[in-house]
C-alpha positions as CSV (number, residue, x, y, z in Angstrom):
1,X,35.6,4.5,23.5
2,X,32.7,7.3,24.2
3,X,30.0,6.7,21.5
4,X,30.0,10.4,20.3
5,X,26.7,12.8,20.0
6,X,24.7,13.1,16.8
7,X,25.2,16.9,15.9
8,X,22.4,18.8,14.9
9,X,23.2,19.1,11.8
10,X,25.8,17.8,9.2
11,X,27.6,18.2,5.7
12,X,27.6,14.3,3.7
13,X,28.5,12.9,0.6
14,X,25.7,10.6,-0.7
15,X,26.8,7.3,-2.0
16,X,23.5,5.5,-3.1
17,X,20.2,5.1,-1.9
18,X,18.2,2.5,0.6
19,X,15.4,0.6,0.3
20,X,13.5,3.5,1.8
21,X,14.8,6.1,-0.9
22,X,16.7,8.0,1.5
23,X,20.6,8.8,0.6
24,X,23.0,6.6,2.5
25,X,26.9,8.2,3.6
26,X,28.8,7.8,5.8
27,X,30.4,10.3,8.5
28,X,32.3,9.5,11.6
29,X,32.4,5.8,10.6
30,X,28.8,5.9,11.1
31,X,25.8,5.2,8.6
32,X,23.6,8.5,7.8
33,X,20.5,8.0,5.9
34,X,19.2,11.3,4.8
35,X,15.6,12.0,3.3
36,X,15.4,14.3,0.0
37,X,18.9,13.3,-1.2
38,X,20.3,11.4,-4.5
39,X,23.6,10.1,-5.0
40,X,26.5,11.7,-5.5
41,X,25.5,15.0,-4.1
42,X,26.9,17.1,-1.2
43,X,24.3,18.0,1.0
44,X,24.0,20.0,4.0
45,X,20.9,17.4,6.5
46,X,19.7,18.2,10.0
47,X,19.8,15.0,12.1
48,X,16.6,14.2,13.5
49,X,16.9,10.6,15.3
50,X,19.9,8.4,16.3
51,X,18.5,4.4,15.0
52,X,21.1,1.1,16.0
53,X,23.7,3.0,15.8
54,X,23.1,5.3,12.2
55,X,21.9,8.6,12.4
56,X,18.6,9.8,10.5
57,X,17.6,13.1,8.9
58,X,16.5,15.5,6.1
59,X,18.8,17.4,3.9
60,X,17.4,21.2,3.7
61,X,20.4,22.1,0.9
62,X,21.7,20.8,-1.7
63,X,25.5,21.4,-3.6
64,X,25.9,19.6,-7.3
65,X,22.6,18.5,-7.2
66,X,21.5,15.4,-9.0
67,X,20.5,15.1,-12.7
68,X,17.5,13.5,-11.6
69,X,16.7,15.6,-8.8
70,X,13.5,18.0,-9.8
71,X,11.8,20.7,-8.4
72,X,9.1,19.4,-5.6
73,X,5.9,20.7,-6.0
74,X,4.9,20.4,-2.3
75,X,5.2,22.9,0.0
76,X,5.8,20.6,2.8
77,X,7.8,18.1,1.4
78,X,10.4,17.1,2.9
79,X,8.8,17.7,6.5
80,X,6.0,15.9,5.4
81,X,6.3,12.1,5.9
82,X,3.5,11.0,3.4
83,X,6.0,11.5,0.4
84,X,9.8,10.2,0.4
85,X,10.8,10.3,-3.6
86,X,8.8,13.7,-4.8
87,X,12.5,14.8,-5.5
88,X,13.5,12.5,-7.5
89,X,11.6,12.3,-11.5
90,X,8.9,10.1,-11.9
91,X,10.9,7.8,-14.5
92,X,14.1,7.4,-11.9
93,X,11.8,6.7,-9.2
94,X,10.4,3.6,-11.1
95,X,14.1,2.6,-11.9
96,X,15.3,2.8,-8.3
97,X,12.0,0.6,-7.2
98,X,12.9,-1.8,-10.2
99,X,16.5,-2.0,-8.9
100,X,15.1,-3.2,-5.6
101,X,13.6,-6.0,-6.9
102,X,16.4,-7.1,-9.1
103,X,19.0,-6.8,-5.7
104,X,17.0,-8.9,-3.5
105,X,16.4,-11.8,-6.4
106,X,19.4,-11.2,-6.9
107,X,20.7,-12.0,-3.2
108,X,18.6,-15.2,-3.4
109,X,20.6,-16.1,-6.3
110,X,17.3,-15.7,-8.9
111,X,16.8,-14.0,-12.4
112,X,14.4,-13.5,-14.1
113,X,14.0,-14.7,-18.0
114,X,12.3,-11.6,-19.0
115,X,11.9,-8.1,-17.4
116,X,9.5,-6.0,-18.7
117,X,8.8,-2.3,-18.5
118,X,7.4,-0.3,-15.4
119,X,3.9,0.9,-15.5
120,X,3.0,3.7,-14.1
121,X,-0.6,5.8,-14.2
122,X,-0.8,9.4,-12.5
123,X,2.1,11.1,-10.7
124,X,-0.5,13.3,-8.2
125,X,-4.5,12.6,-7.0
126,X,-4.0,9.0,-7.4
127,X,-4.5,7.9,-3.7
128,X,-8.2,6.8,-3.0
129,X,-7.4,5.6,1.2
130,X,-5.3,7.3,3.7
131,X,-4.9,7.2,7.8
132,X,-4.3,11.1,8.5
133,X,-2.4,11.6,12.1
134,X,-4.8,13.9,13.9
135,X,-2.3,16.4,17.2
136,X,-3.7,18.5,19.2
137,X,-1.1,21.6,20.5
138,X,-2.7,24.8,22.8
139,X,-5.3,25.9,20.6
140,X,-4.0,24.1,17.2
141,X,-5.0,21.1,15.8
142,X,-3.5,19.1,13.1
143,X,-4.8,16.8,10.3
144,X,-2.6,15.1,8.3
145,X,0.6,12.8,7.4
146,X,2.9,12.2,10.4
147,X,6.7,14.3,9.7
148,X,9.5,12.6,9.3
149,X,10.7,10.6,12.0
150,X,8.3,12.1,14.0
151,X,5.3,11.6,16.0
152,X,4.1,15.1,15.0
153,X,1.4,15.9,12.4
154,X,2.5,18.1,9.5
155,X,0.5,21.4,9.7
156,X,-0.8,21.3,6.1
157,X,-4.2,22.2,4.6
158,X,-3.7,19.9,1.2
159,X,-2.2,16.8,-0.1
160,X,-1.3,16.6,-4.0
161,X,-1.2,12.6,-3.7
162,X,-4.8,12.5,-2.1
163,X,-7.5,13.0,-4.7
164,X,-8.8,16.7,-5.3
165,X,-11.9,14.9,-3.1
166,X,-9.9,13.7,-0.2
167,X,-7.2,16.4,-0.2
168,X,-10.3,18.9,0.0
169,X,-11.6,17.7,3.3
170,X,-8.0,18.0,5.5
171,X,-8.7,21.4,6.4
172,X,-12.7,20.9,7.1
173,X,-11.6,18.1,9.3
174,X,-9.2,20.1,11.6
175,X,-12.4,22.5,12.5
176,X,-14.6,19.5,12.6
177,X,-11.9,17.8,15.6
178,X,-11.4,21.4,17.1
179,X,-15.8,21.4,17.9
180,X,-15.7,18.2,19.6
181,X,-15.5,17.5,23.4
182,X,-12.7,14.4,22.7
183,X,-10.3,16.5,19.9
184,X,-7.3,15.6,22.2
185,X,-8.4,11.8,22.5
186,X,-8.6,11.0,18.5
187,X,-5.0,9.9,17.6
188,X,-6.4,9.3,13.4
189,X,-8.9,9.8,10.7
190,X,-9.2,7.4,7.9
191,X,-10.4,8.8,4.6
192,X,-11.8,6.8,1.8
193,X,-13.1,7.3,-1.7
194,X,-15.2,5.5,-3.9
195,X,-16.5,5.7,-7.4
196,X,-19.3,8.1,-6.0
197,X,-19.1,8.4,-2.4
198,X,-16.3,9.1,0.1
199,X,-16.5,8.2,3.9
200,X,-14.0,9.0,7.0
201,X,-13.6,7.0,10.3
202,X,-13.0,8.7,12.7
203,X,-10.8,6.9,16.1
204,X,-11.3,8.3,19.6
205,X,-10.0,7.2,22.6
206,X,-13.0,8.2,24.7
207,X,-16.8,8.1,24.3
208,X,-18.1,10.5,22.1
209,X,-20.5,12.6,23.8
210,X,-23.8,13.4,22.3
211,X,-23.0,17.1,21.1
212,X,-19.6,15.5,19.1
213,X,-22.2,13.2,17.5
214,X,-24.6,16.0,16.7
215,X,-21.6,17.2,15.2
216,X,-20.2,14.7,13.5
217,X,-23.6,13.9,11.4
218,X,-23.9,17.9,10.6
219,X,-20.3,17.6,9.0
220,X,-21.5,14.6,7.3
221,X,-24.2,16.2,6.1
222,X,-22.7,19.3,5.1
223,X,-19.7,17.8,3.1
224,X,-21.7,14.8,1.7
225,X,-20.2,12.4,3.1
226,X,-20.3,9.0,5.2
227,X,-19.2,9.0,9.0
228,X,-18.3,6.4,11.1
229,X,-16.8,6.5,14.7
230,X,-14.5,3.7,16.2
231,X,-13.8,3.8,19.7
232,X,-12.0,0.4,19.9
233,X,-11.1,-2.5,17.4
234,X,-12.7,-3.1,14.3
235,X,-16.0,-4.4,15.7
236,X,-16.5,-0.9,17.3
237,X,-17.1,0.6,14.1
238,X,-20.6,2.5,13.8
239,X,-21.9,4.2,10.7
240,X,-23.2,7.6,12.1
241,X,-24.3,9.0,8.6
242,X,-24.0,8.3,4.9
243,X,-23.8,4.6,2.8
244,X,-22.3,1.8,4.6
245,X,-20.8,0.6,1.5
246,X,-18.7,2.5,-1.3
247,X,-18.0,1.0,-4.4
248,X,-14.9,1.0,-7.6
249,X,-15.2,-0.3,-10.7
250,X,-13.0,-2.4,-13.1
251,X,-14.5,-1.5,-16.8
252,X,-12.0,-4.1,-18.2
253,X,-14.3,-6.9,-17.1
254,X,-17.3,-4.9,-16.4
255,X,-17.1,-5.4,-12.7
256,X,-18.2,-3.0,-9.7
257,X,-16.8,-4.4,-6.2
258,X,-18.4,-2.9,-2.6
259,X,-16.2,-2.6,-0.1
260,X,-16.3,-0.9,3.6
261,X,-13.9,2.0,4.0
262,X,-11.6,0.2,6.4
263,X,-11.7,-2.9,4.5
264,X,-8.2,-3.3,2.3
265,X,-8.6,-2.1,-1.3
266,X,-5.8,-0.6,-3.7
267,X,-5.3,3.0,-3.4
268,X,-4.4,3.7,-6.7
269,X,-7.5,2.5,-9.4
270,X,-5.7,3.3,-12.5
271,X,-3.0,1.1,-11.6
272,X,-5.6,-1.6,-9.8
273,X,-7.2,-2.2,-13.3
274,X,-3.6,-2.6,-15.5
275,X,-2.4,-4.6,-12.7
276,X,-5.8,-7.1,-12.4
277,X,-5.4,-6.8,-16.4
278,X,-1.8,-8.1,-16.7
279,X,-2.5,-11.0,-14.0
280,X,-5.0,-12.5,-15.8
281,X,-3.6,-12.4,-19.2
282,X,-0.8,-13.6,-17.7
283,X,-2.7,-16.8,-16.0
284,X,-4.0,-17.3,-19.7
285,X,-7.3,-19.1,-18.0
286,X,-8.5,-22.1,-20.8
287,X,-11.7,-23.8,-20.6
288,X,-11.7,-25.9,-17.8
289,X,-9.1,-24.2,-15.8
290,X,-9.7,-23.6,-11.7
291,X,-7.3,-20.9,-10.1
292,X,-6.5,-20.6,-6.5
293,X,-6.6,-17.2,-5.1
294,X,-4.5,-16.6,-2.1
295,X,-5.2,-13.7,0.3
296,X,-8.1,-12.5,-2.1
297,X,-9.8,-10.5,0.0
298,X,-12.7,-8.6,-1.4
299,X,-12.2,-10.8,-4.7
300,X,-10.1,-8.1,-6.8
301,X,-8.7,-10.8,-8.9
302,X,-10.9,-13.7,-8.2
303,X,-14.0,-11.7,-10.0
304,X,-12.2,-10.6,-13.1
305,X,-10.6,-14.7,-13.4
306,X,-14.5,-15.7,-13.0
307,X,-15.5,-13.3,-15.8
308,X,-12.7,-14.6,-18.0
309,X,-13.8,-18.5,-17.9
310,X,-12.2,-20.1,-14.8
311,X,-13.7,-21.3,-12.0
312,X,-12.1,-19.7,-8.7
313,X,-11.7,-20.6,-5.1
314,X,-10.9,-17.7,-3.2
315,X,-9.0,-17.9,0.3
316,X,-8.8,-15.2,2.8
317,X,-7.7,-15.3,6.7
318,X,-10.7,-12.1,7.4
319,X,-14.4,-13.0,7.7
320,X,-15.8,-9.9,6.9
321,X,-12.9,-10.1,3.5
322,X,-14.7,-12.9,2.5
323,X,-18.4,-11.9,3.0
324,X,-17.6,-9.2,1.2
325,X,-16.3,-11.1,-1.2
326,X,-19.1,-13.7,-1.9
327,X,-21.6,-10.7,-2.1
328,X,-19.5,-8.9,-4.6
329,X,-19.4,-12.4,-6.6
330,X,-23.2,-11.9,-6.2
331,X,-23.3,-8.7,-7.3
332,X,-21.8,-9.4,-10.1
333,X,-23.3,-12.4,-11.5
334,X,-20.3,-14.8,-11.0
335,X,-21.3,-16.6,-8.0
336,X,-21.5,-19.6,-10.2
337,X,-17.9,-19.8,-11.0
338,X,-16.8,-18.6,-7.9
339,X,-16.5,-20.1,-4.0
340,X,-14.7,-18.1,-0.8
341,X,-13.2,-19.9,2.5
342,X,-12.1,-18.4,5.5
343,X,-9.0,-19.9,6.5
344,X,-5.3,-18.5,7.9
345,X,-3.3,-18.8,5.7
346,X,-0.8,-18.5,8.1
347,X,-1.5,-21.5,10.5
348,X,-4.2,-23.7,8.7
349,X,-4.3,-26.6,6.9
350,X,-4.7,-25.9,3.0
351,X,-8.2,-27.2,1.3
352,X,-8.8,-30.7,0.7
353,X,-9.8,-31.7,-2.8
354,X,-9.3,-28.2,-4.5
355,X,-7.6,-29.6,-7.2
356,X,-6.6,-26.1,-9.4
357,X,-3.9,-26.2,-11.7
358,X,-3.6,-21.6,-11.7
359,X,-2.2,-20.4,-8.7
360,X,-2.5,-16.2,-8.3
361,X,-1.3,-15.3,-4.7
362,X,-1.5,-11.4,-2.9
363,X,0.2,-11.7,0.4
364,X,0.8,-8.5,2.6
365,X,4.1,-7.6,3.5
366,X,5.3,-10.8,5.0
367,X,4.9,-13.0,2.2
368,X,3.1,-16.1,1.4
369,X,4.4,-17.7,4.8
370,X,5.3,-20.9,6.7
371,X,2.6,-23.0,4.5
372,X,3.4,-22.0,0.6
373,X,4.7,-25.4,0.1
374,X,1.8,-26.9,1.4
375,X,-0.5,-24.7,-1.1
376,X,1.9,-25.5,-4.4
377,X,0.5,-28.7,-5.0
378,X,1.8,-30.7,-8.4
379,X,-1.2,-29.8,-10.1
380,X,-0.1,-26.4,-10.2
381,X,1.5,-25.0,-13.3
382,X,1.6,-21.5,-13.2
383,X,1.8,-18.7,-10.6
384,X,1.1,-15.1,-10.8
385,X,2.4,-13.6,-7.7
386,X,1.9,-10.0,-6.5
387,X,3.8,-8.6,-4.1
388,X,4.0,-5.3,-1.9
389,X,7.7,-6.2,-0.3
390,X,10.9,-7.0,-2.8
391,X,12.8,-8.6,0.4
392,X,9.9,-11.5,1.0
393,X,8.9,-11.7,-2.7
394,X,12.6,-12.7,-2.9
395,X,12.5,-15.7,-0.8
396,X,9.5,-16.6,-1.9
397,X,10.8,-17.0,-5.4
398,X,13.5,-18.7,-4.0
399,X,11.4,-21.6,-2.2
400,X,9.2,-21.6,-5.5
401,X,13.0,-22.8,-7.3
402,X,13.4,-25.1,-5.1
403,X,9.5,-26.9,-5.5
404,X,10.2,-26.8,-9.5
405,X,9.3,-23.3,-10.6
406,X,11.2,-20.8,-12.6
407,X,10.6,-17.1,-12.1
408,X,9.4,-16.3,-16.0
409,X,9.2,-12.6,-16.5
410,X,8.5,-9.4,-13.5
411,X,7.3,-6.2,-13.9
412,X,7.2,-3.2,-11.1
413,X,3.9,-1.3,-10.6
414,X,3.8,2.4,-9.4
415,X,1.1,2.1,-7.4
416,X,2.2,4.6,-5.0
417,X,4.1,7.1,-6.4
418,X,6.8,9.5,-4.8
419,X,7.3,6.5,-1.9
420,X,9.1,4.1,-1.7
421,X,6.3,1.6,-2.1
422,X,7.1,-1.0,-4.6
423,X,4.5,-3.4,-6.3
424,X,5.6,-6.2,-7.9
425,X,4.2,-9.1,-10.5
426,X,6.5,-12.2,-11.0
427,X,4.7,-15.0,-13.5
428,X,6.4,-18.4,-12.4
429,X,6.0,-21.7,-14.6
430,X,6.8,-25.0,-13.8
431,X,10.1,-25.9,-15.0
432,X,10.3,-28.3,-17.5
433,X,12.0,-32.4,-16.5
């Protein structure tokens, strides 16, 4: 049988939503997942790629809309790929992102005892770090969020997720990339902010000649900022202009953490500190306690456990994560109570003699990996995990069954709003014989 041609465009019935927020149908005996549509609504999509065998779009009209759809408040949303649930209401969002969760556990055959409510912080202006595609077309230049399903950079001039700060220097940066020698050889621009400083890094794919370095310093200068180039990997980073480090504070323990602005931080501070907050009440450190903390990399959590009475050992597969670390420890005043190993956590052996009894563990995306029952030693009685992927935090909490834990209670964290980001915290205790 002829495998037929995606049309252009098509006319579906939405039936739910995917783990990327995007409305599943079905037309054709085919799979369509469309961006900016909710279930149960007919809506008129323009295909945009053909994926294994679905086909992928964006609806551009809507018939019996949704009551949860709202008005979006961005002008190029959907286009725009930065943002997938701006159409949906803030309080659905958080209930589709809890739903996740729940389904995958669910598929591994886990519950949880308790489930307690989402917390969310700021809808718009939370995001501190982004990596803005930078296009070059004719005489145009672009600066900003890749479109959807698309290598193309949205032609926009402001980003209501970006902080006023950040948001404020897209349209600067376009006429900064369209003076330089290399603007068609810089594929990205990273932005940071800090407490009181922000910083961008600018990629390019060739040198830098002298004049784009004259110019890079002047735009530095001008808009009060740091600079850095990097023409290669992460070693290639050179400050041009500005403070190497930038800084964030967590008021809860009185802690301020340094931090380069390519090294991993949270984007969203307001809900970094609740989340750091709920961890370590939920660790409920007692004298004499010593918590392992897996993948801590600057020492987000390990600093605030320190502060609370436990002594910490930090573990972290980047070297410069765990400098960092150590000096914000420093810093800080809890060196003392503190101690930071580089190690992968991936492929190493796990620490002789650690002996701690708390257990908080941050993987990225793929999970605690091939080791975690290595790391869970007997001693261990508690484990706050936080997660950025429901699918691997799932079988996680599935192999943690299986070494004697029971998944306690789970909560869902917006920390980035209108995607389809989800941050998770699942407290697991050691069941009782």
């Amino acid at each position: 049988m002829a495998r037929r041609k995606a049309p252009r465009e098509i006319e579906v019935l939405i039936a739910g939503l995917d783990a990327d927020g995007r409305g599943v149908g079905e037309m054709w005996e085919r799979t369509v997942r469309i961006k900016n549509a909710l279930p149960g609504e007919q809506v008129r999509a323009r295909v945009l790629k053909r994926r294994r065998g679905e086909w992928l779009g964006e609806a551009y009209e809507v018939e019996r809309p949704h009551p949860c759809r709202q008005r979006t408040p961005c002008e190029y949303y959907p286009r725009c790929g930065g943002c997938v649930l701006q159409h949906m209401r803030p309080g659905q969002q958080l209930l589709h992102k809890q739903g996740e969760v729940l389904a995958c556990l669910e598929s591994e055959g886990i519950a949880a005892a308790e489930l307690l409510p989402p917390v969310s912080d700021a809808q718009f202006s939370y995001r501190t770090k982004a990596r803005l595609g930078v296009r070059v077309v004719g005489a145009n230049v672009m600066v900003g969020f890749r479109e959807t399903l698309s290598n193309r950079v949205t032609r926009m001039t402001a980003c209501l997720n970006l902080t006023p700060a950040l948001s404020a220097l897209i349209e600067p940066l376009r006429e900064l990339v369209d003076a330089l020698s290399v603007r068609e050889r810089i594929p990205q621009i990273e932005i940071a902010q800090g407490s009181s400083h922000r910083a961008i890094v600018v990629r390019h794919l060739d040198p830098l000649a002298e004049g784009d370095i004259r110019a890079l310093v002047a735009f530095a200068r001008r808009n009060r900022i740091a600079v850095w180039s990097q023409g290669g990997g992460p070693d290639t980073q050179t400050l041009l202009h500005g403070q190497e480090l930038m800084t964030y504070q967590n008021a809860d323990f009185g802690l301020t953490l340094c931090f380069r602005p390519t090294e991993f931080t949270q984007v969203n501070e307001g809900i970094n500190v609740k989340l750091v907050r709920h961890a370590v009440a939920a660790l409920d450190v007692q004298a004499g306690d010593r918590v392992l903390d897996l993948f801590c990399g600057i020492g987000n959590f390990s600093l605030a456990l320190a502060r609370s009475g436990a002594t910490v050992v930090g573990v972290e597969g980047s070297d410069a994560a765990v400098r960092r670390a150590r000096q914000n420890a420093g810093f800080n005043g809890v060196a003392g109570s503190c101690e930071f190993h580089l190690l992968d956590l991936y492929d190493a052996e796990p620490l002789k003699g650690m002996n701690a009894n708390l257990l908080l563990v941050d993987p990225p995306r793929s999970g605690v990996g091939p080791l975690m029952e290595d790391w869970v030693t007997c001693d261990i009685r508690r484990i706050v995990y936080v997660s950025c992927n429901p699918r691997t935090f799932a079988t996680d909490a599935k192999r943690l069954q299986v070494l004697g834990f029971s998944l306690r209670r789970i909560r869902v964290y917006d920390m980035f709003p209108n995607t389809a980001h989800v941050e998770t915290m699942g407290v697991f205790d050691r069941s009782s014989v």
